[in-house]
PASEBA-1860 file (N, C-alpha, C; in nm, 3 decimals):
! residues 168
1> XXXXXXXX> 6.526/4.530/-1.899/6.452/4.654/-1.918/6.398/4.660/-2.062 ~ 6.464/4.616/-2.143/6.446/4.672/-2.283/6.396/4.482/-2.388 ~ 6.300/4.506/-2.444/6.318/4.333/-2.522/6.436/4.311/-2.632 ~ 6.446/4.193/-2.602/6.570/4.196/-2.694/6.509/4.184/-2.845 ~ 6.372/4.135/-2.822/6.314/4.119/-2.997/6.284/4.275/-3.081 ~ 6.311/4.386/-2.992/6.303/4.531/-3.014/6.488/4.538/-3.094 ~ 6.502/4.609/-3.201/6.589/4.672/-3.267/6.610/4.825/-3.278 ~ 6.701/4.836/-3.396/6.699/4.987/-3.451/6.811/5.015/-3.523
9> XXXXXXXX> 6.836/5.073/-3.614/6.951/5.128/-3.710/6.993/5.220/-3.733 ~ 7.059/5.300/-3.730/7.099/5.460/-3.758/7.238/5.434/-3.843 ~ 7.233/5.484/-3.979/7.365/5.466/-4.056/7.349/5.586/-4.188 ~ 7.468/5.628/-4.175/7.459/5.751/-4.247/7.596/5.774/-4.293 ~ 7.614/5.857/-4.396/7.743/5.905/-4.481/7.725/6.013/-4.565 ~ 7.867/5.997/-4.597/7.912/6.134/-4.636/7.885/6.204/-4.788 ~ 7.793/6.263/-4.853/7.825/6.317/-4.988/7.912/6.280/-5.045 ~ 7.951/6.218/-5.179/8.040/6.254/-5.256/8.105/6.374/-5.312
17> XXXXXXXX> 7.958/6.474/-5.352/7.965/6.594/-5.420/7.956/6.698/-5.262 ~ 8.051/6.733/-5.227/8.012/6.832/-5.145/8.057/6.785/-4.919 ~ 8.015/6.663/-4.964/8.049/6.618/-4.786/7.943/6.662/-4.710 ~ 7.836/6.667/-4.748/7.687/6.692/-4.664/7.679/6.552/-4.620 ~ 7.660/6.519/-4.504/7.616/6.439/-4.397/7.447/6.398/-4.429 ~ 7.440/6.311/-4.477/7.286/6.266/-4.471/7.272/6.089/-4.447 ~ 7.150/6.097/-4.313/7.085/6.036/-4.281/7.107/5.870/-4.419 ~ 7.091/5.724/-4.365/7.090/5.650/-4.490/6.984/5.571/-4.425
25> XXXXXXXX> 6.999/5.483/-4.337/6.904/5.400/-4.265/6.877/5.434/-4.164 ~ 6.782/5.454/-4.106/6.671/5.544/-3.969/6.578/5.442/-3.973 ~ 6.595/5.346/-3.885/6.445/5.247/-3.846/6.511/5.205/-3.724 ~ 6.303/5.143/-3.696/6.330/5.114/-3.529/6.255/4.933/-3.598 ~ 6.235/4.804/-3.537/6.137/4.722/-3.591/6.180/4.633/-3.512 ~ 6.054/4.537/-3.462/6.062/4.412/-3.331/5.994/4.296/-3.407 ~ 6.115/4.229/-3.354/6.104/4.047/-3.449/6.003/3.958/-3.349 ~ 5.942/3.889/-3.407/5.821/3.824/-3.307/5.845/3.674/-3.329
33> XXXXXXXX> 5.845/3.589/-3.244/5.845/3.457/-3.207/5.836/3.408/-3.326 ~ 5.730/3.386/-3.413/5.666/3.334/-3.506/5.732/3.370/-3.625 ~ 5.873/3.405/-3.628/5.925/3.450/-3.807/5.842/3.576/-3.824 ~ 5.780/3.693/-3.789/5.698/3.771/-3.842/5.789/3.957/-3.763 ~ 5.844/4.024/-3.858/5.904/4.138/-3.876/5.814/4.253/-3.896 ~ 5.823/4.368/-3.796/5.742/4.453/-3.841/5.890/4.615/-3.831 ~ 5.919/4.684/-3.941/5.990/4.771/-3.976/5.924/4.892/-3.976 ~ 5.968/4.968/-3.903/5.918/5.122/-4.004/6.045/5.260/-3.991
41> XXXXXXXX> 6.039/5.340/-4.081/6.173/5.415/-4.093/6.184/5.436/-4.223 ~ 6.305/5.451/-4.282/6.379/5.475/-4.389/6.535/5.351/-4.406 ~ 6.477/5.284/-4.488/6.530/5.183/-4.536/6.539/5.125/-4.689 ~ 6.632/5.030/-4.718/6.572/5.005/-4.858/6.482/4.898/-4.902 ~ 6.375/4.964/-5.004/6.259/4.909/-5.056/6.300/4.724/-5.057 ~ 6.183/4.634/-5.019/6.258/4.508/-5.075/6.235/4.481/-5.263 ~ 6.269/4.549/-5.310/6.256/4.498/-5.461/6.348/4.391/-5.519 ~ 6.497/4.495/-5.551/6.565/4.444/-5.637/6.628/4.292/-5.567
49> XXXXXXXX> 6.704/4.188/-5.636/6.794/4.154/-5.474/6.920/4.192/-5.461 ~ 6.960/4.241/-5.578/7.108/4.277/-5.617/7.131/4.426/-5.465 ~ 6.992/4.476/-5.483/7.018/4.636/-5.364/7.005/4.596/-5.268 ~ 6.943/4.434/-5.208/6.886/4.460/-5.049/7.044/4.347/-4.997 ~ 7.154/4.345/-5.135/7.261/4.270/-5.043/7.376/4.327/-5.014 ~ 7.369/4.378/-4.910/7.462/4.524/-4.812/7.564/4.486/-4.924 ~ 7.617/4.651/-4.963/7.753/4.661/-5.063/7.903/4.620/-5.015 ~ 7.907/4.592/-4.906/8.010/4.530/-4.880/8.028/4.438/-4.898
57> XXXXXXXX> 7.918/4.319/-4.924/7.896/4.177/-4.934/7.932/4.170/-5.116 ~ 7.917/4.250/-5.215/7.904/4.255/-5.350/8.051/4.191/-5.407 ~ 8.042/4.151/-5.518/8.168/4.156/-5.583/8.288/4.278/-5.657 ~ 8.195/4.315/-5.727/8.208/4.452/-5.781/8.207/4.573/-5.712 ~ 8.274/4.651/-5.778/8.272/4.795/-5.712/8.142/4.845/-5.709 ~ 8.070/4.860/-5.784/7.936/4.898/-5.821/7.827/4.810/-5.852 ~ 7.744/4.837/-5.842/7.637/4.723/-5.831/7.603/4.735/-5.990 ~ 7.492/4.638/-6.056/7.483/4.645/-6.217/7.412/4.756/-6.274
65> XXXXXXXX> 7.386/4.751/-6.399/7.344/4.881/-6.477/7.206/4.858/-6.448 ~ 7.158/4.709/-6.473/7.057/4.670/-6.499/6.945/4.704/-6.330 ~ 7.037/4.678/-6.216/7.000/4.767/-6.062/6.992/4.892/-6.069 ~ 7.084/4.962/-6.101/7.061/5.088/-6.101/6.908/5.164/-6.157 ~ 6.869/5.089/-6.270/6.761/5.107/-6.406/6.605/5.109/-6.266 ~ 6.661/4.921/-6.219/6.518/4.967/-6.166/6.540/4.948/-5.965 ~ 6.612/4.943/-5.956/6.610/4.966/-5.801/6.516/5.091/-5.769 ~ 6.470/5.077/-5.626/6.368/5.183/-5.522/6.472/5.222/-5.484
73> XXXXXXXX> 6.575/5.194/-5.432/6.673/5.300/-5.355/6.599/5.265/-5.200 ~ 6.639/5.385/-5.131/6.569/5.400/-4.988/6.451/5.474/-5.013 ~ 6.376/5.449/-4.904/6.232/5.502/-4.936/6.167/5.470/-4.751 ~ 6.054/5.557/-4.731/6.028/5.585/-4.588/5.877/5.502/-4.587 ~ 5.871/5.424/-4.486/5.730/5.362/-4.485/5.760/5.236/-4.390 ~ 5.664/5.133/-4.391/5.633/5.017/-4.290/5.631/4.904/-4.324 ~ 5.701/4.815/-4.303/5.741/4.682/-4.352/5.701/4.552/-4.265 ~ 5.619/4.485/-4.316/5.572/4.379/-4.222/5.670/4.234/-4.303
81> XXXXXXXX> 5.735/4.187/-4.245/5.817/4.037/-4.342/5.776/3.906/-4.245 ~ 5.771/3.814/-4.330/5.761/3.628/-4.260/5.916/3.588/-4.333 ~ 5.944/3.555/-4.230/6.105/3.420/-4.285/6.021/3.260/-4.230 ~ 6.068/3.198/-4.315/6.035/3.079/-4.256/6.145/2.984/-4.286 ~ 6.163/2.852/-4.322/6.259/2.763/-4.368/6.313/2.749/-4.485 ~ 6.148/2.773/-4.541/6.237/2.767/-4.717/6.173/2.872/-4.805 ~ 6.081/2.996/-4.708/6.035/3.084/-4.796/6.028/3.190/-4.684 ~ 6.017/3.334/-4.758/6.052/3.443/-4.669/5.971/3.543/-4.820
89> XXXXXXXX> 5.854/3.670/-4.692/5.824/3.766/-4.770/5.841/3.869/-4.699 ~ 5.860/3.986/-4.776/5.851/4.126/-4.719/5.771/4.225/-4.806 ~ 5.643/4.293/-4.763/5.530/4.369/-4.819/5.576/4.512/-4.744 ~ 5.576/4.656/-4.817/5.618/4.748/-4.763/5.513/4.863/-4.801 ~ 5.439/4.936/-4.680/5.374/5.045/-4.723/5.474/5.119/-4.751 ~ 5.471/5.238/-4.859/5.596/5.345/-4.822/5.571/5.485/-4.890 ~ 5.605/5.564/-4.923/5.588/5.723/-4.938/5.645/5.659/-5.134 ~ 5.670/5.575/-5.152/5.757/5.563/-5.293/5.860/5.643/-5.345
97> XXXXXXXX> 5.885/5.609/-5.458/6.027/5.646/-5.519/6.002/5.709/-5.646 ~ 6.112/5.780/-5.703/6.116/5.847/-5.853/6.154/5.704/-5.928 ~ 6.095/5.698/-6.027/6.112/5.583/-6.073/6.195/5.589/-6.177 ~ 6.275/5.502/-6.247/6.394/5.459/-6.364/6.445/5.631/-6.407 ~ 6.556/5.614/-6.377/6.672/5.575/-6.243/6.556/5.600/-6.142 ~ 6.613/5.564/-6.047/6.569/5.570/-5.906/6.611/5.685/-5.828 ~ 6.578/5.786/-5.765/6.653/5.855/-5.699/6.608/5.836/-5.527 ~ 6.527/5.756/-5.533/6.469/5.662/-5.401/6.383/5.815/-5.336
105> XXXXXXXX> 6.359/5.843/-5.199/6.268/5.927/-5.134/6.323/5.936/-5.008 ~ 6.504/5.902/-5.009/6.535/5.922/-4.838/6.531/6.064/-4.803 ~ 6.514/6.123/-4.671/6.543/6.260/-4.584/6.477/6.309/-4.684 ~ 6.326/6.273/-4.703/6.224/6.336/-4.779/6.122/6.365/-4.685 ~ 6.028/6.453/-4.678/5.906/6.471/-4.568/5.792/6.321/-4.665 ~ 5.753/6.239/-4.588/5.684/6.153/-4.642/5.569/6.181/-4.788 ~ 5.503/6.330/-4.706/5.408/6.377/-4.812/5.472/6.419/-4.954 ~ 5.593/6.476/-4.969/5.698/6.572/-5.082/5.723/6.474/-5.103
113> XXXXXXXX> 5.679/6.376/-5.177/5.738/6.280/-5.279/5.647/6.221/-5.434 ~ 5.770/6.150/-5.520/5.636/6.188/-5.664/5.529/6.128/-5.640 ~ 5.489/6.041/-5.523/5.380/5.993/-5.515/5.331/5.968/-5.380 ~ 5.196/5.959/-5.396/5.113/5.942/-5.313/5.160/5.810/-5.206 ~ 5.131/5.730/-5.234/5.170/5.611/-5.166/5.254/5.509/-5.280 ~ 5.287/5.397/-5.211/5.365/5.267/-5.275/5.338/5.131/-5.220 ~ 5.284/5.057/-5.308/5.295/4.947/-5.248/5.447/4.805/-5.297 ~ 5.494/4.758/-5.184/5.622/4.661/-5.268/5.642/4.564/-5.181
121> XXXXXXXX> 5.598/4.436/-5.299/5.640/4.293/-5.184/5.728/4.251/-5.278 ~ 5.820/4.120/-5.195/5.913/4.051/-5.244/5.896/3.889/-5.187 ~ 5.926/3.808/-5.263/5.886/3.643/-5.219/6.040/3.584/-5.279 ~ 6.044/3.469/-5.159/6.159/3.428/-5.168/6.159/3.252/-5.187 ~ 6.183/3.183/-5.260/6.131/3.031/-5.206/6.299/2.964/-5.204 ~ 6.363/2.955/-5.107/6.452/2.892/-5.092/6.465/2.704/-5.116 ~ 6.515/2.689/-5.268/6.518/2.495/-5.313/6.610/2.428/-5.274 ~ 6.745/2.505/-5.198/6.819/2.447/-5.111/6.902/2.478/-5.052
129> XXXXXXXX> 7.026/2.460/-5.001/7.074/2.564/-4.916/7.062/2.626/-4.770 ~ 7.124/2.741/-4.759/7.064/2.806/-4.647/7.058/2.924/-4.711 ~ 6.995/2.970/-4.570/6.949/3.154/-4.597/7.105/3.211/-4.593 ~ 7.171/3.198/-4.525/7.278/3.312/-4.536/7.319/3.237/-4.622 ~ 7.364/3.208/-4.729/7.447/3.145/-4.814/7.388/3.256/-4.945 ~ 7.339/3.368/-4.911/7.264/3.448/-5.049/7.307/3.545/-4.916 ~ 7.361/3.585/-4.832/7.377/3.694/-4.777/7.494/3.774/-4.884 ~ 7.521/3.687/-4.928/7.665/3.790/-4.999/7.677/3.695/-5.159
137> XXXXXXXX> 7.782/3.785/-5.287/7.762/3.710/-5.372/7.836/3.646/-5.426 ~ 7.923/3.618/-5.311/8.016/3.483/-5.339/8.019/3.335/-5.244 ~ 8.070/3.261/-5.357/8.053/3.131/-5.275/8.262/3.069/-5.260 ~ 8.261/3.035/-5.173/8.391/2.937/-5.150/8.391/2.808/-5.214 ~ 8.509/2.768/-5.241/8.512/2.671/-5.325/8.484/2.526/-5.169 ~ 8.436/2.409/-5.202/8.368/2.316/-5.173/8.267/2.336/-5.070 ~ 8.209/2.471/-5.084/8.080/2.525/-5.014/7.965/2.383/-5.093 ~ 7.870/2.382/-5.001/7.747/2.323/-5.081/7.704/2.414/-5.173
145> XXXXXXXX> 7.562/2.377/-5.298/7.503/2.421/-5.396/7.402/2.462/-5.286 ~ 7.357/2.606/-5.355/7.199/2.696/-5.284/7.170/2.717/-5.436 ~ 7.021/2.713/-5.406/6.924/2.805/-5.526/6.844/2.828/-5.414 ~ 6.767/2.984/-5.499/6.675/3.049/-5.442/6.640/3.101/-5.542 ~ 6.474/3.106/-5.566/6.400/3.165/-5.660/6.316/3.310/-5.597 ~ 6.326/3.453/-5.636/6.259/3.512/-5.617/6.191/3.617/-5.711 ~ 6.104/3.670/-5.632/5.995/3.811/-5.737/5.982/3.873/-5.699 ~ 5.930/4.006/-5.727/5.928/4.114/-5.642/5.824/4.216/-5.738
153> XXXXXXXX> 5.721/4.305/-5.640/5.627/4.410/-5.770/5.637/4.518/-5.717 ~ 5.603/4.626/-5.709/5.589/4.717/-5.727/5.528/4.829/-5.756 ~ 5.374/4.870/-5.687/5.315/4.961/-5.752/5.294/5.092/-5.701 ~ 5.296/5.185/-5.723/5.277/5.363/-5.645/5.174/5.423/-5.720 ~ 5.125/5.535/-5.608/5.009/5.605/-5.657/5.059/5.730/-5.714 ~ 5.091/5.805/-5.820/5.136/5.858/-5.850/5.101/5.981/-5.932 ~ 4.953/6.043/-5.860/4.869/6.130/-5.992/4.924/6.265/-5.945 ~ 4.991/6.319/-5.805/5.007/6.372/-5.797/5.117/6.486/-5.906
161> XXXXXXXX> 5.226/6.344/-5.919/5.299/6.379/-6.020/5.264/6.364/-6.167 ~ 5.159/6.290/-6.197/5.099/6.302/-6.344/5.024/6.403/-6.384 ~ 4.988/6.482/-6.309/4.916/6.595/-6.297/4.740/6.590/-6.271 ~ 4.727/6.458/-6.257/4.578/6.376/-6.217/4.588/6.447/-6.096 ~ 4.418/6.480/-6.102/4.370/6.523/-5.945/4.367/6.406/-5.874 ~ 4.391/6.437/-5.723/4.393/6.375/-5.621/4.278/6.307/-5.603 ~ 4.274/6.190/-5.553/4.106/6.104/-5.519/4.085/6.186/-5.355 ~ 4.087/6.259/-5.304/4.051/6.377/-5.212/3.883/6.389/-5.188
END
């Protein structure tokens, strides 16, 4: 009845300050033959890589200062990604984020955010290894050697909040 290349995520928790219940990941997105991902929902931005590697996988209690500074956080919009063998991208339309700190744009109405739109890709070139071997950030001792080189940009439209009139 249903394709199996069809997904979806629903994951949510609890406040620290208070115990308000809010929404974390809300997406639906169908994987296509060809390595090619199409996302849309509320998820996190692909920027940093330190944020897109689930916190359970981390070493530390907390992720670094230097993530915190410039991570997107979660943010609502449409994600088209290619994986392939030794390189993998993900380009994301999205509603954008408050920028350094981040306070990201989740369980935001798309329009109520500091900006207009966002654009954010990330490139991955895997020199050896495998892909899951960067799923998490430890390695076992007589594991093989992985490198992976990546980048990531970042740009939002943002006049709304600069006080620039709208291109309207």
């Amino acid at each position: 009845i249903f394709d199996p290349n069809l997904y979806y995520n629903i994951t949510g928790a609890f406040n620290r300050n208070g115990g308000d219940f809010q929404a974390e990941d809300v997406y639906v997105g169908y994987k296509f033959d060809n390595g090619v991902d199409l996302r849309w929902g509320q998820f996190k931005a692909p920027f940093t890589r330190e944020e897109t590697v689930s916190s359970t996988r981390q070493l530390a209690v907390e992720r670094s200062n230097l993530n915190s500074v410039f991570t997107l956080q979660r943010v609502q919009g449409v994600q088209l990604a290619y994986d392939a063998e030794q390189f993998r991208f993900k380009g994301m339309f999205s509603d954008g984020s408050e920028l350094f700190p981040s306070n990201g744009s989740a369980n935001s109405d798309f329009n109520d955010d500091p900006s207009d739109f966002a654009l954010t890709g990330r490139v991955e070139f895997l020199a050896s290894g495998d892909w899951n071997q960067f799923d998490q950030f430890t390695s076992w001792r007589g594991a093989n050697n992985a490198l992976m080189v990546g980048a990531a940009l970042h740009w939002q439209d943002a006049s709304r909040e600069q006080g620039r009139p709208n291109n309207e």
